[in-house]
Structure formats: C-alpha cells, structure tokens
Backbone as CSV, one residue per row, in Angstrom:
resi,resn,N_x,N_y,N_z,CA_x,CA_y,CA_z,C_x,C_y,C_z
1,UNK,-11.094,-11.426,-15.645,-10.135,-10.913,-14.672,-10.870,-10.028,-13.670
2,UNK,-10.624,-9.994,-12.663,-11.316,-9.258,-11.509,-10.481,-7.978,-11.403
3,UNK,-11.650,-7.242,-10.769,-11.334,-5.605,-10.724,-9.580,-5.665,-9.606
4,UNK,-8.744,-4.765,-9.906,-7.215,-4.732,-9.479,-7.524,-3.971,-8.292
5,UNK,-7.019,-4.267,-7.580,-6.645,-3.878,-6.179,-5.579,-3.372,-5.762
6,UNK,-5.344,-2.249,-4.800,-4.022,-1.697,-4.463,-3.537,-1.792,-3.016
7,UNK,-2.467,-1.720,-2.813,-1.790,-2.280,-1.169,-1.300,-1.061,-0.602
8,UNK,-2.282,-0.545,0.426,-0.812,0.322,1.522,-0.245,-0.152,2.190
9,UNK,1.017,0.834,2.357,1.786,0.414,2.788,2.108,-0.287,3.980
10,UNK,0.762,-0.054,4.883,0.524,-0.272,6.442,0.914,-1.735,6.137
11,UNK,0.269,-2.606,5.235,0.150,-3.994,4.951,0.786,-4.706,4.669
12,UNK,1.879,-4.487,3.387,3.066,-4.453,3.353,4.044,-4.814,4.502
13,UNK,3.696,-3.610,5.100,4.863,-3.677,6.423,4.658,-5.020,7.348
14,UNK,3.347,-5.284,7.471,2.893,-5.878,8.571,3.173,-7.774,7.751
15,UNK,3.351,-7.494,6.711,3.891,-8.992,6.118,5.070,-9.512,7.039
16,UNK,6.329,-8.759,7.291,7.727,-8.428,7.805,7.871,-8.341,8.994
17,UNK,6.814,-7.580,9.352,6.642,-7.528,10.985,6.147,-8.948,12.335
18,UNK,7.306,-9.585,12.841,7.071,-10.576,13.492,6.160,-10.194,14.599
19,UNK,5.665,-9.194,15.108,5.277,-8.741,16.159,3.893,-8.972,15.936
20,UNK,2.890,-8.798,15.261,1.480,-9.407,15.213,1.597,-10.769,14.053
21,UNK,1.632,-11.684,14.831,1.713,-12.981,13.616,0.507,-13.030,12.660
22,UNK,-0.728,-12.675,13.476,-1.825,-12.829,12.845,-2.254,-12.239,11.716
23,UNK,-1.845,-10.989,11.800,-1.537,-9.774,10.654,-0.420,-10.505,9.638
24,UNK,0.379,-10.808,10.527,1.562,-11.262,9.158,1.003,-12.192,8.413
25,UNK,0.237,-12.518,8.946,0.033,-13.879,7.966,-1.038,-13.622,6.576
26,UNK,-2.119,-12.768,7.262,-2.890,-12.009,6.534,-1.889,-11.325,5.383
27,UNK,-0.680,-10.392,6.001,-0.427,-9.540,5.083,0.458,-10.216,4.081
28,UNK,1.152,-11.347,4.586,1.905,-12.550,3.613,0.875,-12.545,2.381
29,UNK,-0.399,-13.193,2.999,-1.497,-13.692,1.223,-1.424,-12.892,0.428
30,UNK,-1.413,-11.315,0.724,-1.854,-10.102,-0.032,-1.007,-9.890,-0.683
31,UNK,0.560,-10.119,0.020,1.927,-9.941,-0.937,2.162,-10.865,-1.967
32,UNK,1.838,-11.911,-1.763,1.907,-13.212,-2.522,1.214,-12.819,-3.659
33,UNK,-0.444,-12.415,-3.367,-1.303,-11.961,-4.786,-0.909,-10.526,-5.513
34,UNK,0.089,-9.564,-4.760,0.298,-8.621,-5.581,1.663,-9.321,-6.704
35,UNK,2.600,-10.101,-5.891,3.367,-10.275,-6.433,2.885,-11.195,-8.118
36,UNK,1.730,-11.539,-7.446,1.607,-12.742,-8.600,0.613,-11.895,-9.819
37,UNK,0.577,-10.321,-9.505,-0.040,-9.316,-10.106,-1.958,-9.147,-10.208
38,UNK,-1.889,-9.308,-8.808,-3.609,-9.613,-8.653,-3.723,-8.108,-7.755
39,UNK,-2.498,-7.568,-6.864,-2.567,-6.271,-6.135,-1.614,-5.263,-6.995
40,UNK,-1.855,-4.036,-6.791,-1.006,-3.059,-7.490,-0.514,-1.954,-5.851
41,UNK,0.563,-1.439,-6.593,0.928,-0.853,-5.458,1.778,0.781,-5.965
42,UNK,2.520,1.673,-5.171,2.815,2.682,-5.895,4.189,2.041,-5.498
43,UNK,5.236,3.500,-6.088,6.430,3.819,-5.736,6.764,4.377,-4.219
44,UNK,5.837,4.842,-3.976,5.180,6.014,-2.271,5.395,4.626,-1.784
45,UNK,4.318,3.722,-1.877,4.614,2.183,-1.207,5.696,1.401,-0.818
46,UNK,6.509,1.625,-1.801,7.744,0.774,-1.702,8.750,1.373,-0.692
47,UNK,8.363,3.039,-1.063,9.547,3.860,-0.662,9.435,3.815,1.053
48,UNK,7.696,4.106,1.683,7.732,3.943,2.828,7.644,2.857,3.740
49,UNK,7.371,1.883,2.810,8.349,0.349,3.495,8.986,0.155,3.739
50,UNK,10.176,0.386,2.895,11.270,0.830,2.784,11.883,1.423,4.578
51,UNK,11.506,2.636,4.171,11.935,3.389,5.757,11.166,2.976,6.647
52,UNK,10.285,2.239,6.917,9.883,1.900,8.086,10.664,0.675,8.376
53,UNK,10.921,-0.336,7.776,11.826,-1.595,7.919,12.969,-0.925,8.431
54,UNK,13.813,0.123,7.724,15.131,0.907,8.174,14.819,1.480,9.247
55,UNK,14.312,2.079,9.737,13.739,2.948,10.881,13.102,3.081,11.703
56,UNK,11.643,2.124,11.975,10.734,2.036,12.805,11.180,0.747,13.424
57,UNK,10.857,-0.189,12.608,11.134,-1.595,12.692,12.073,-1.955,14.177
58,UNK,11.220,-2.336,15.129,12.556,-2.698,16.166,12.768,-4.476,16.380
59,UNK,13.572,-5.193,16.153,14.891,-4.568,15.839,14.972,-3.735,14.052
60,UNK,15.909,-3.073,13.636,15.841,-2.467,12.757,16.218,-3.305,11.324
61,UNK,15.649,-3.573,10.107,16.291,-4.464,9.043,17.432,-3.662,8.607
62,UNK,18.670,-4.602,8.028,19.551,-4.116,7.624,19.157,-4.231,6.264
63,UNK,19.988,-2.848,5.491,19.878,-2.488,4.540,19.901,-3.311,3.177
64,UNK,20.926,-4.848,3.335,21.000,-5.655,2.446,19.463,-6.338,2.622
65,UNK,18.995,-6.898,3.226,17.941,-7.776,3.457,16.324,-6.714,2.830
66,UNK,16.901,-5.640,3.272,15.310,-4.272,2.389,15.703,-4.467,1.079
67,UNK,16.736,-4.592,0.471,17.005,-4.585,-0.883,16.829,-6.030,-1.415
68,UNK,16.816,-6.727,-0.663,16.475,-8.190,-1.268,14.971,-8.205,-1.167
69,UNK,14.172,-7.839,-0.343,12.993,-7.928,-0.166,12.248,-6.956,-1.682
70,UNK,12.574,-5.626,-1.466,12.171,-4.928,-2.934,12.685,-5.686,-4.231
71,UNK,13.290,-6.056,-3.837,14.187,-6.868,-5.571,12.659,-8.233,-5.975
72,UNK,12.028,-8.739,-4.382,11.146,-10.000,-4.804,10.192,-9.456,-5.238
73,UNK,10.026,-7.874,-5.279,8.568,-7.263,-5.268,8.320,-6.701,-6.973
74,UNK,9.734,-6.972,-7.456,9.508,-6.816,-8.726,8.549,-7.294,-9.834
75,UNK,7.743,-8.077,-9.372,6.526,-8.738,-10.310,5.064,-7.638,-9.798
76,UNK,5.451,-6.910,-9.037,4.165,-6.156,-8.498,3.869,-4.812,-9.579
77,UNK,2.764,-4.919,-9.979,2.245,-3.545,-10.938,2.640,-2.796,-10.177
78,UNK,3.468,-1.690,-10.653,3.406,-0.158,-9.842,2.496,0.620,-11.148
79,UNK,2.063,1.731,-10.147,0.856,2.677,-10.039,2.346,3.803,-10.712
80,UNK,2.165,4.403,-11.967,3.389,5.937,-11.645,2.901,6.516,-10.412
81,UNK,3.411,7.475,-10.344,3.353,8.761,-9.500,3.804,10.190,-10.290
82,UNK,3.044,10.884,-10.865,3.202,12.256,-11.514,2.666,12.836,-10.752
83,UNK,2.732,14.399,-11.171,2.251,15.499,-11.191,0.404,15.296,-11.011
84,UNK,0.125,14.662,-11.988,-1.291,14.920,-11.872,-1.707,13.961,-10.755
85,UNK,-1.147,12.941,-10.346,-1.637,12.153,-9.156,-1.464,13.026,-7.804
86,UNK,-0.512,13.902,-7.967,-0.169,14.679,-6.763,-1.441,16.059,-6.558
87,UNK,-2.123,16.154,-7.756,-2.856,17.133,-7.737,-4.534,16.527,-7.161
88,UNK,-4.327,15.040,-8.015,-5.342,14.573,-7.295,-5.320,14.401,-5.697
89,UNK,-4.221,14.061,-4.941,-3.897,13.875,-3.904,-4.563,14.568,-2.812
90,UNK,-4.045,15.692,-3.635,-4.470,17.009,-2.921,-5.781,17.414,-2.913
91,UNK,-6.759,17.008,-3.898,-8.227,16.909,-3.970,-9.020,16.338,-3.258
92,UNK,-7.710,14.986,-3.147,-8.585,13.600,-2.024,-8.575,14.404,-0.339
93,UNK,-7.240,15.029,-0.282,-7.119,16.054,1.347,-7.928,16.775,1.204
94,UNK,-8.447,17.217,0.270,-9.726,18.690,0.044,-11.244,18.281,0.459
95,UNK,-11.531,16.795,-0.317,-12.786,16.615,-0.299,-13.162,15.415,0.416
96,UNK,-12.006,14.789,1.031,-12.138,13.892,2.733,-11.483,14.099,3.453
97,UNK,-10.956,15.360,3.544,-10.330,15.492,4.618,-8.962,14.428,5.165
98,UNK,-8.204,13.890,4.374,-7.515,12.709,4.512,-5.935,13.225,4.329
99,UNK,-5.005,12.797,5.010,-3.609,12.883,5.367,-3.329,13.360,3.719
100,UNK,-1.941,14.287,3.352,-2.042,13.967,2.055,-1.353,12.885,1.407
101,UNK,-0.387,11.858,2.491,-0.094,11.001,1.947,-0.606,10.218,1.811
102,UNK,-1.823,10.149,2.746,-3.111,8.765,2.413,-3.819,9.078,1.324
103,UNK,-4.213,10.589,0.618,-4.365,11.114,-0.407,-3.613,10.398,-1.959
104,UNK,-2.236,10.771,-1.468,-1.473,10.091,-2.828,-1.775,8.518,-2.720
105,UNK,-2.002,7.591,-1.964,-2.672,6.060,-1.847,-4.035,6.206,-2.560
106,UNK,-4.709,6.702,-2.069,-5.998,6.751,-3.220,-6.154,7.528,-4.621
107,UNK,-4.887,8.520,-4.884,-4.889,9.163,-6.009,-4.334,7.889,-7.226
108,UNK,-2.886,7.241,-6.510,-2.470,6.272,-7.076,-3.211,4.681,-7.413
109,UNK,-4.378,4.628,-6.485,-4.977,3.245,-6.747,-6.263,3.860,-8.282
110,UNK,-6.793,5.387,-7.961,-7.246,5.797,-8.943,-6.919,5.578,-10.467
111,UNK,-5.480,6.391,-10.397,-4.593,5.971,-11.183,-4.673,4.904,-12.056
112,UNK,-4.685,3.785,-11.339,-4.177,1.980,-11.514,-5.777,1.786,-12.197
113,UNK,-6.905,2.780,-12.182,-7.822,1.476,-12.309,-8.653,0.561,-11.145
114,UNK,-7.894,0.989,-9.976,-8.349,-0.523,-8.568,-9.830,0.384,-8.253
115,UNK,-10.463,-0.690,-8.070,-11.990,-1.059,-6.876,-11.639,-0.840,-5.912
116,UNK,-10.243,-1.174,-5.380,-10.174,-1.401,-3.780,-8.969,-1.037,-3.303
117,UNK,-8.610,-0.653,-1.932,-7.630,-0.170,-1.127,-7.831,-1.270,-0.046
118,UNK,-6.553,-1.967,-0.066,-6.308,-2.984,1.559,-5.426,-1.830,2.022
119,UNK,-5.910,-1.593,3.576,-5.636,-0.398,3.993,-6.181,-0.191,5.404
120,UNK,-5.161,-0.229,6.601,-5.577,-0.172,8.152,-6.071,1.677,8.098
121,UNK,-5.229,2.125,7.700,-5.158,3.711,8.235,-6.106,4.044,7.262
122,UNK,-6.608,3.750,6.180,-7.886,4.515,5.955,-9.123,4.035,6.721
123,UNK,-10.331,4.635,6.261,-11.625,4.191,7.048,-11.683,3.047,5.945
124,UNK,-11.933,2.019,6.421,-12.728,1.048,6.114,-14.262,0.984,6.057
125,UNK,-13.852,0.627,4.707,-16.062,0.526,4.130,-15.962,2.190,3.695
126,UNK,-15.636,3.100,3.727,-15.686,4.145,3.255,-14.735,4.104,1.659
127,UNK,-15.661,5.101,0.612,-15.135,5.274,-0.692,-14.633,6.400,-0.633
128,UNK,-13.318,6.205,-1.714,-12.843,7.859,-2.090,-12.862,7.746,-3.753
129,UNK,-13.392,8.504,-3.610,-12.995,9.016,-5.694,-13.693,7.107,-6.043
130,UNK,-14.867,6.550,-5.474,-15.502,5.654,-6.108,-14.239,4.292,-5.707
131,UNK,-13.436,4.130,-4.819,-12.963,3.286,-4.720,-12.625,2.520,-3.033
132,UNK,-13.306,1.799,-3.169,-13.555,1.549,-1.567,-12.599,1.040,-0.944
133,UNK,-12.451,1.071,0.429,-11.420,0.809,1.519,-11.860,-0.605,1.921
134,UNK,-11.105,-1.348,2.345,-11.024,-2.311,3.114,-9.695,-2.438,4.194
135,UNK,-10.185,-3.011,5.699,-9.584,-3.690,6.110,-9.373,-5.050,6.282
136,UNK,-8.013,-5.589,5.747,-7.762,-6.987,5.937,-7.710,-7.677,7.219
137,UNK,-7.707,-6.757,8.752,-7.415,-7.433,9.703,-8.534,-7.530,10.582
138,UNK,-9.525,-7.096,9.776,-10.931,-7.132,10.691,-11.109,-8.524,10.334
C-alpha cells in the first residue's frame, strides 16, 4: 500500500467549481482516489467546502445539493481533529510561519500518517513536520 495522502480543501473545491475546467478535472481524479480511500482528508476540510460552495461559490450551491455531495464523501478517511492537533497547529504557525488554518491541514495530515499534502495555498515542494506539499495544478 502506498504512503496516504491528504486533500485541502482548495482542491476539493476546485472539483465543483465549473470555472477552471482544467483544475476540475484534475481535482475530480483526486476526489475519486480519496473517495476510493487512497486520499485522507479532515473534518476542517469538509466543513470549509462546505462554506465555500454556500458562500463563495458564484452562482451559490444550494444547501440540498452540499449535503448530497458530503453524503458521497462518506468513503473518505477523515483525519480527527482534537486538542492536540490544534496544539500542533499552532507549532506548524510557530515554526513556518503558516496561516493557522493551513497549520491545522498539516497538523491533521500529520495526524493521518500522510507523506503528502495536495494543496494550492501551501508552498509546493516545501515540507512541514516531514510531510511534503504538492501542487496538483502545476
């Protein structure tokens, strides 16, 4: 079995998002392999998918169609989210200088076990806590 991998949320989103096809299509494969439990992802993940589909998203998804979409995502490993991931979080903002919610993304792929972060908003090719970034759309 190959080392587990974790999804931000950037990627996620960009599955849904008709507006860069090229990305979608990319971010389609990645959903497909988390779903089929080859990517892991958190609760933070779901949740800010979630509101960006409700909220950013123009036009905006309606609320039945986000709940059908999380309902398909149910085969995807989630990562918990405790206390101690939040402390790591805060370690990852300490010692790269990194958002602290991009913090809880690498505290949580820690967490999981993953090699890897598919991930626009982190640096790509750069490691945190021994687990390297990638971008899928390069």
């Amino acid at each position: 079995m190959s080392a587990l991998e974790f999804l931000d949320t950037n990627v996620l989103v960009y599955a849904y998002d008709p507006s860069e096809p090229r990305k979608r299509q990319i971010a389609q494969n990645l959903v497909r392999r988390a779903v089929a439990g080859e990517i892991a992802a958190s609760s933070q993940v779901l949740g800010e998918f979630a509101a960006r589909l409700l909220h950013k998203l123009k036009p905006a998804a309606k609320p039945e169609d986000v709940m059908t979409l999380l309902d398909t995502f149910g085969p995807i490993k989630l990562v918990p989210v405790d206390g101690d991931v939040i402390l790591r979080a805060v370690r990852a903002q300490a010692d790269y200088g990194i958002h602290f919610y991009d913090g809880m993304i690498v505290a949580a792929a820690e967490r999981g076990g993953c090699q890897k972060i598919w991930s626009e908003d982190l640096n790509a090719g750069q490691e945190y806590f021994g687990i390297a970034v990638e971008n899928p759309f390069f």
